[in-house]
DSSP file (Angstrom, degrees, kcal/mol; ACC not computed):
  #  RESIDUE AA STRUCTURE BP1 BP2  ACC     N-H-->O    O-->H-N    N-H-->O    O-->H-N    TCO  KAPPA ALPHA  PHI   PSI    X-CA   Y-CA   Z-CA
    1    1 A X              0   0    0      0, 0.0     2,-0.3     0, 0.0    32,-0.0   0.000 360.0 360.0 360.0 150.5  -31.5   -9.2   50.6
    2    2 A X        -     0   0    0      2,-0.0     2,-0.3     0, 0.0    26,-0.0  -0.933 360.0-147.5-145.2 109.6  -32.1  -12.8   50.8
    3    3 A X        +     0   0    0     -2,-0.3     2,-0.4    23,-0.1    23,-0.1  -0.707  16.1 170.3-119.1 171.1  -30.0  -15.9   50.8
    4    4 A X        -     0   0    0     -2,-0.3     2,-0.3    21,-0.1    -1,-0.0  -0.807  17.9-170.6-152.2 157.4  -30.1  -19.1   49.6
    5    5 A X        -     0   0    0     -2,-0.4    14,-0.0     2,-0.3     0, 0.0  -0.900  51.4 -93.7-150.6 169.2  -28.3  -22.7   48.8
    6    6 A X  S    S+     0   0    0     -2,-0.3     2,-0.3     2,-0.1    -1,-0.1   0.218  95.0 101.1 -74.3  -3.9  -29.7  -25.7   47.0
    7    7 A X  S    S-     0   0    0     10,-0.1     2,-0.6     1,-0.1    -2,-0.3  -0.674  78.5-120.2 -88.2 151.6  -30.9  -27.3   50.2
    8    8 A X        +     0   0    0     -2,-0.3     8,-0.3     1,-0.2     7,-0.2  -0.762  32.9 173.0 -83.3 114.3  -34.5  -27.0   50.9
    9    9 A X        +     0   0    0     -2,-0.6     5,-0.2     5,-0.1    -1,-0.2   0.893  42.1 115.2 -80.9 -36.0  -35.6  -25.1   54.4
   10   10 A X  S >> S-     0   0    0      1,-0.2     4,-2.4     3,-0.1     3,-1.0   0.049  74.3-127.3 -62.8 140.7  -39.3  -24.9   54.1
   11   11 A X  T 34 S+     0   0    0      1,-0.2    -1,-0.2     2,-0.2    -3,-0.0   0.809 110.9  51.6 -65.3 -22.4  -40.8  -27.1   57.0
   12   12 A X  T 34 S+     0   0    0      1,-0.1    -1,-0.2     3,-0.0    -2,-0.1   0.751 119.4  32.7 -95.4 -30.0  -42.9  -29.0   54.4
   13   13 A X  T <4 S+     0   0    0     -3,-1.0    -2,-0.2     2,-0.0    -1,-0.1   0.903  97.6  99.6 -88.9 -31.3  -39.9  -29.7   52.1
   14   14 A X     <  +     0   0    0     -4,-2.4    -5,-0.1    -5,-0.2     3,-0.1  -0.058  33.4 172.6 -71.9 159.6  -37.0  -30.2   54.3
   15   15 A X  S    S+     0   0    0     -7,-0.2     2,-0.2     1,-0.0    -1,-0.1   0.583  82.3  11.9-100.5 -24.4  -35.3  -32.9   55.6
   16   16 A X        -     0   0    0     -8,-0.3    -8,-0.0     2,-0.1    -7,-0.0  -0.693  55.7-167.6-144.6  99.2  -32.8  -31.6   57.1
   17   17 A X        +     0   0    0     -2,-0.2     2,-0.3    -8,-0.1   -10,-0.1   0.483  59.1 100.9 -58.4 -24.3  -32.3  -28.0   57.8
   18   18 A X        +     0   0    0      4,-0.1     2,-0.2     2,-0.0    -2,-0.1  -0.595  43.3 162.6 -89.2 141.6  -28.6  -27.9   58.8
   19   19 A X     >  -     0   0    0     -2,-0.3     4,-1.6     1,-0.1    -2,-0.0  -0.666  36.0-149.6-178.1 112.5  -25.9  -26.5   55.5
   20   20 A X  H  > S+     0   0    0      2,-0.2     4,-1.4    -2,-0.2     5,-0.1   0.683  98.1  50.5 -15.4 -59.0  -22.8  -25.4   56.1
   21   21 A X  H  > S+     0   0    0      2,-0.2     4,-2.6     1,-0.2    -1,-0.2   0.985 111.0  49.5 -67.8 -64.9  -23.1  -22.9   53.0
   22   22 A X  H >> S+     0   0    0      2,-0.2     3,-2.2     1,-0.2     4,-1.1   0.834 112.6  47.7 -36.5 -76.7  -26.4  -21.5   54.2
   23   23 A X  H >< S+     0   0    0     -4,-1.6     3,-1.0     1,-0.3     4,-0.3   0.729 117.6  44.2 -19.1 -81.7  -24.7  -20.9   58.1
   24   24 A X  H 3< S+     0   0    0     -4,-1.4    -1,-0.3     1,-0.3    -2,-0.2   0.619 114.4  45.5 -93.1 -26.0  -21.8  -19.3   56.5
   25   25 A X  H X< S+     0   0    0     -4,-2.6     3,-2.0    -3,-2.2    -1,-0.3   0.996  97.2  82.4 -72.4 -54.9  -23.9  -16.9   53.7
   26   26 A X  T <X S+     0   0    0     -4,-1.1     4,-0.5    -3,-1.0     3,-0.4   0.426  77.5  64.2 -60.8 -35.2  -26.5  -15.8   56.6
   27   27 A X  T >4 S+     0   0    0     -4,-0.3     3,-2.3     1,-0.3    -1,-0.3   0.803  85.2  68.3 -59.5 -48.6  -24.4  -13.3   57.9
   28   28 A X  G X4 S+     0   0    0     -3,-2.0     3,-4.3     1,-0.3    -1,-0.3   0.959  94.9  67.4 -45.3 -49.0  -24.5  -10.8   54.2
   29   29 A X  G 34 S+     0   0    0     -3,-0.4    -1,-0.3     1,-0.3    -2,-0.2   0.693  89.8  55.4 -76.4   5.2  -28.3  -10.2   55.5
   30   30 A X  G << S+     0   0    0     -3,-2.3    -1,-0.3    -4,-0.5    -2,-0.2   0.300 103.8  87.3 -68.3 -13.3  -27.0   -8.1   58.7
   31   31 A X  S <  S-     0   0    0     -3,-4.3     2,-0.5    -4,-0.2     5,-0.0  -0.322  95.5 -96.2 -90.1 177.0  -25.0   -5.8   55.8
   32   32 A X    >>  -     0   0    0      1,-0.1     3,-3.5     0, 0.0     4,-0.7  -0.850  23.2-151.0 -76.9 115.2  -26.2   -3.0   54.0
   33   33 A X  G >4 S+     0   0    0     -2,-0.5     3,-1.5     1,-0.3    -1,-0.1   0.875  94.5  65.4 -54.4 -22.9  -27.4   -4.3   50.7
   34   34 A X  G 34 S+     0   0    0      1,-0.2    -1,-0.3     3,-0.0    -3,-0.0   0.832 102.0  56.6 -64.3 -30.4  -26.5   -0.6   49.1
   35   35 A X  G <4 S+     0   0    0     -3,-3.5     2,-0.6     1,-0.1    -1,-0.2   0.529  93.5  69.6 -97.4  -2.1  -23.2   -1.7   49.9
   36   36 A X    <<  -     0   0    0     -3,-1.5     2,-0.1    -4,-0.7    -1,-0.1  -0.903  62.2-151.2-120.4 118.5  -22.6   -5.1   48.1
   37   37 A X    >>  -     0   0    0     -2,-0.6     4,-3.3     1,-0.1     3,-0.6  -0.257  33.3 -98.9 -88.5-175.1  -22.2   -5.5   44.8
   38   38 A X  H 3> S+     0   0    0      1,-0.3     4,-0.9     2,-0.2     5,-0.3   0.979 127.5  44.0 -64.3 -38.9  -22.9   -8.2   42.0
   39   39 A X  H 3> S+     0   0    0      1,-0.2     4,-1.8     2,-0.1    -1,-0.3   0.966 113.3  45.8 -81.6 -15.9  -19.1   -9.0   42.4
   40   40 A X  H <> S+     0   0    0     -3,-0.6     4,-1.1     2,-0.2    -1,-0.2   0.736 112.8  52.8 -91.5  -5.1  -18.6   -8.9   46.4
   41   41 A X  H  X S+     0   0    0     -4,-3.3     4,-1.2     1,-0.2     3,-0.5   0.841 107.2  49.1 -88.4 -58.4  -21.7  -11.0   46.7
   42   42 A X  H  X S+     0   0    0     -4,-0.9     4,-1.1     1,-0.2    -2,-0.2   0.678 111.6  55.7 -42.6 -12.1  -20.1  -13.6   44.2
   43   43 A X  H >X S+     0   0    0     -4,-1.8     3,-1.3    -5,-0.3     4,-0.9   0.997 109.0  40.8 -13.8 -87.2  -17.0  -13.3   46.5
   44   44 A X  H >X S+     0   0    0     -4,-1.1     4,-1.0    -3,-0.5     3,-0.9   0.809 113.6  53.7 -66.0 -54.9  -18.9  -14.2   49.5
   45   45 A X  H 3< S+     0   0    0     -4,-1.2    -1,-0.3     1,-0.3    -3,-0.1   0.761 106.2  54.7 -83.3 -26.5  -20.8  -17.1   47.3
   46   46 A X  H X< S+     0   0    0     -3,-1.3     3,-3.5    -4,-1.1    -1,-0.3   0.976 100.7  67.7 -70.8 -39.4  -16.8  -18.7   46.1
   47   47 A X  H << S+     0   0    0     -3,-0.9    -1,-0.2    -4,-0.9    -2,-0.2   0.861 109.9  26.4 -21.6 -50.6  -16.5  -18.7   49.9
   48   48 A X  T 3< S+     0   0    0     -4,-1.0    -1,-0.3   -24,-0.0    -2,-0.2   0.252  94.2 129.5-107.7  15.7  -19.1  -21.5   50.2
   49   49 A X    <   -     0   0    0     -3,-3.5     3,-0.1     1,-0.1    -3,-0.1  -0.412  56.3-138.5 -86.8 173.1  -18.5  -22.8   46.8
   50   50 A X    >   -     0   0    0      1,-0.4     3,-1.0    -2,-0.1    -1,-0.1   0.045  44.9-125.2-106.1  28.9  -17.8  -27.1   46.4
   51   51 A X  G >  S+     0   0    0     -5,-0.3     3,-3.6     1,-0.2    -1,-0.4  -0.230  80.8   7.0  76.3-166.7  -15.4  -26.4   44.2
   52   52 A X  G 3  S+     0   0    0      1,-0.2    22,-0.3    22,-0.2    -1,-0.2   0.736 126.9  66.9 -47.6   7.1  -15.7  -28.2   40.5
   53   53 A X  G <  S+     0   0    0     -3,-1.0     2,-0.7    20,-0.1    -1,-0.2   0.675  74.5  87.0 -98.7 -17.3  -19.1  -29.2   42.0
   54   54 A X    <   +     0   0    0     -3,-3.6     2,-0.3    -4,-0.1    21,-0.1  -0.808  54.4 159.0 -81.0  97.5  -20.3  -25.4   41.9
   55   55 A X  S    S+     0   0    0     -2,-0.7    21,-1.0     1,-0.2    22,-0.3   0.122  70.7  17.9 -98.8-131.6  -21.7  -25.6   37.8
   56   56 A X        +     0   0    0     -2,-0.3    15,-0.3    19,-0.1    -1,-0.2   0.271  66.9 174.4 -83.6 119.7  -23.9  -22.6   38.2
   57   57 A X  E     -A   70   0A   0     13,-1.6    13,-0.8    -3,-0.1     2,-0.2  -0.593  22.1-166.3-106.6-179.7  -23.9  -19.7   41.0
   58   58 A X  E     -A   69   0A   0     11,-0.2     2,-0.5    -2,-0.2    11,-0.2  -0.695  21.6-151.6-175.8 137.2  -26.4  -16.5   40.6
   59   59 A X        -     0   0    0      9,-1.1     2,-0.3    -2,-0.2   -18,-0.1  -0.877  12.8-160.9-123.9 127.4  -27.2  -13.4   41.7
   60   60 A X        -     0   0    0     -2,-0.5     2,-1.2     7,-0.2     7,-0.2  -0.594  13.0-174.8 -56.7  84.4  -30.4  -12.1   41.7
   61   61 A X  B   > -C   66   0B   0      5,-2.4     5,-1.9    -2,-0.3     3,-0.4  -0.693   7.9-178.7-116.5 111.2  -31.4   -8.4   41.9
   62   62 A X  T   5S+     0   0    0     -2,-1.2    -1,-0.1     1,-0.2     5,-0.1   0.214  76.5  65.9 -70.4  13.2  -35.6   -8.2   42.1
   63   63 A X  T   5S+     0   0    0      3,-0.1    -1,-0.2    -2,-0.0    -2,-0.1   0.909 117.4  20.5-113.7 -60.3  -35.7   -4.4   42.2
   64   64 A X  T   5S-     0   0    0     -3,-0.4    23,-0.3     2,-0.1    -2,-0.2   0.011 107.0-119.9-107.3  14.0  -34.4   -4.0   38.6
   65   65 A X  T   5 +     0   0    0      1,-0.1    22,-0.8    21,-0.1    21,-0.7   0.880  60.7 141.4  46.9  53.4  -35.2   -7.4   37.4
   66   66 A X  B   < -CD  61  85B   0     -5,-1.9    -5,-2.4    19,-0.2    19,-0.2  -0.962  35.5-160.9-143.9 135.0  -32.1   -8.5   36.5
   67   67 A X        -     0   0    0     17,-1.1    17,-0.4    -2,-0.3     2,-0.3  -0.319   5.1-159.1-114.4 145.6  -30.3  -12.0   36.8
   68   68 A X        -     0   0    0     15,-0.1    -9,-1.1    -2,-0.1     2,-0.3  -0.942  16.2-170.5-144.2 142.5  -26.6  -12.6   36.7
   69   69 A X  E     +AB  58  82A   0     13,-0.9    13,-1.8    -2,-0.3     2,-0.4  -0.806  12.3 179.7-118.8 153.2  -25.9  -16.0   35.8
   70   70 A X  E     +A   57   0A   0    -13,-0.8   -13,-1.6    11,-0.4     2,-0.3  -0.705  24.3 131.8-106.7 144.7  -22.3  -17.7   35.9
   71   71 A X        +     0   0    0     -2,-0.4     2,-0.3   -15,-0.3     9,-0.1  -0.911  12.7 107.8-153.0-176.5  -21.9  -21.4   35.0
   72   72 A X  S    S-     0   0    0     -2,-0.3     7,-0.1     7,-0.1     4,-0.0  -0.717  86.5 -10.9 130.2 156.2  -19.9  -23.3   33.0
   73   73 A X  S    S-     0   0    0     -2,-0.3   -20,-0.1     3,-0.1     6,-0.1   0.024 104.2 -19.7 -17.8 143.7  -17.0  -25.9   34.8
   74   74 A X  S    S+     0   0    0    -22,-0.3   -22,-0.2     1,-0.1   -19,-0.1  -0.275 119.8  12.1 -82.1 176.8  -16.5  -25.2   38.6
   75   75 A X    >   -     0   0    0    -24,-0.2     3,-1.5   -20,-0.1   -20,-0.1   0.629  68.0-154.1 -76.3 150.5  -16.8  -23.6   40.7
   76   76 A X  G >  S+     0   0    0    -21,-1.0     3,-1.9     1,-0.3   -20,-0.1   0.732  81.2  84.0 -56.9 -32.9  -19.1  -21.2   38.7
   77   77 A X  G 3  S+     0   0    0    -22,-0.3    -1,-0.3     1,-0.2   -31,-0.2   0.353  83.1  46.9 -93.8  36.2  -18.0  -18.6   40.9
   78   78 A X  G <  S+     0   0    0     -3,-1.5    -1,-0.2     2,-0.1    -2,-0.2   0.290  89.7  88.9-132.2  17.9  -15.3  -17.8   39.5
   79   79 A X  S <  S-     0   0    0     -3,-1.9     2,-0.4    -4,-0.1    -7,-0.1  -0.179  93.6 -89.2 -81.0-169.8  -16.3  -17.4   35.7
   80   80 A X        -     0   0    0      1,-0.1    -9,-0.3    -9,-0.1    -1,-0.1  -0.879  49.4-120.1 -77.3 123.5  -17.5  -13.9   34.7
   81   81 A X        -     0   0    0     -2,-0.4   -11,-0.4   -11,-0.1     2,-0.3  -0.143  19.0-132.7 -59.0-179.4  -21.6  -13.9   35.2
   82   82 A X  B     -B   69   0A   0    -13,-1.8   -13,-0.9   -12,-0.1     2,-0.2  -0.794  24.2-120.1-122.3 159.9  -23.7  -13.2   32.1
   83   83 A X        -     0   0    0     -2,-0.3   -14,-0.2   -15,-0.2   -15,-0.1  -0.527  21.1-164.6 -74.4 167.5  -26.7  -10.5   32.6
   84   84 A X        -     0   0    0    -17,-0.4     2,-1.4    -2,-0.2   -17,-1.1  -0.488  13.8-155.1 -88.0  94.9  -29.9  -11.3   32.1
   85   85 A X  B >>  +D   66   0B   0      1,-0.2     4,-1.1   -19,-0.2     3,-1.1  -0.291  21.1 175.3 -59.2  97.4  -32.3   -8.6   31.7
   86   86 A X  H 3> S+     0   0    0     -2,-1.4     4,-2.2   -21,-0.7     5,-0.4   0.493  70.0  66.5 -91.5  12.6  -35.3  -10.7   32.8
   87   87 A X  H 3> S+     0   0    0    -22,-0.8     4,-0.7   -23,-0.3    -1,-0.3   0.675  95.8  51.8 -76.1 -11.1  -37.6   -7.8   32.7
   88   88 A X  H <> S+     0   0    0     -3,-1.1     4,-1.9     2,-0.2    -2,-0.2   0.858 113.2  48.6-114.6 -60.3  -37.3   -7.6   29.1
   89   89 A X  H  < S+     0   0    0     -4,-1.1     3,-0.5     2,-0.2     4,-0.2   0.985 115.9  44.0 -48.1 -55.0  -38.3  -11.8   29.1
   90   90 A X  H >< S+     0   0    0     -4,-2.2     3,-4.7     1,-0.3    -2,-0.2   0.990 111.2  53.0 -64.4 -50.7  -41.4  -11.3   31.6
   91   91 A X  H 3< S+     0   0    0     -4,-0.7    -1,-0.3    -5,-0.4    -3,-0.2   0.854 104.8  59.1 -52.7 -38.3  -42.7   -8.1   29.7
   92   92 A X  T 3<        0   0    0     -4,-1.9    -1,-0.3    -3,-0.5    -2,-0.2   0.461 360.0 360.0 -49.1 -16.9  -42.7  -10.1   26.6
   93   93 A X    <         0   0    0     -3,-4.7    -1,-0.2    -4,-0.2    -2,-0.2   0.621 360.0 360.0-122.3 360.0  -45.2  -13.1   27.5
């Protein structure tokens, strides 16, 4: 499991490393990932959302190639996500 906010960490992008949201997600990667699903990580993610400033949340599962998307008016995490089988896009091109 891996998490992640809009701020850039990488030493080569960043300017500043410190976000709030990030601090406050880091904790999920100490869980068992077996144990969280698409809705308790969008939980965790309305925790750290800005409110009407949250258009789009997502979670991301790389083992089964599949996207779940919410956006729409904030915060995005609280809409119903959409699937997106993205295996189905990459196999296609």
């Amino acid at each position: 499991m891996t998490c992640c906010t809009n701020h850039f960490r990488s030493e080569k992008l960043c300017i500043d490393d410190k976000c709030w949201r990030y601090t406050k997600l880091a904790p999920l990667l100490a869980k068992d990932a077996a144990k969280l699903d698409v809705d308790s990580v969008f939980k965790e993610l309305d925790k750290v959302s800005q409110k009407k400033h949250t258009l789009q949340s997502m979670v991301f599962e790389p083992a089964d190639r599949v996207l779940h998307l919410a956006y729409g008016e904030g915060p995005a995490t609280k809409l119903k996500p959409h699937r997106l089988d993205l295996g189905k896009l990459l196999d296609d091109k």
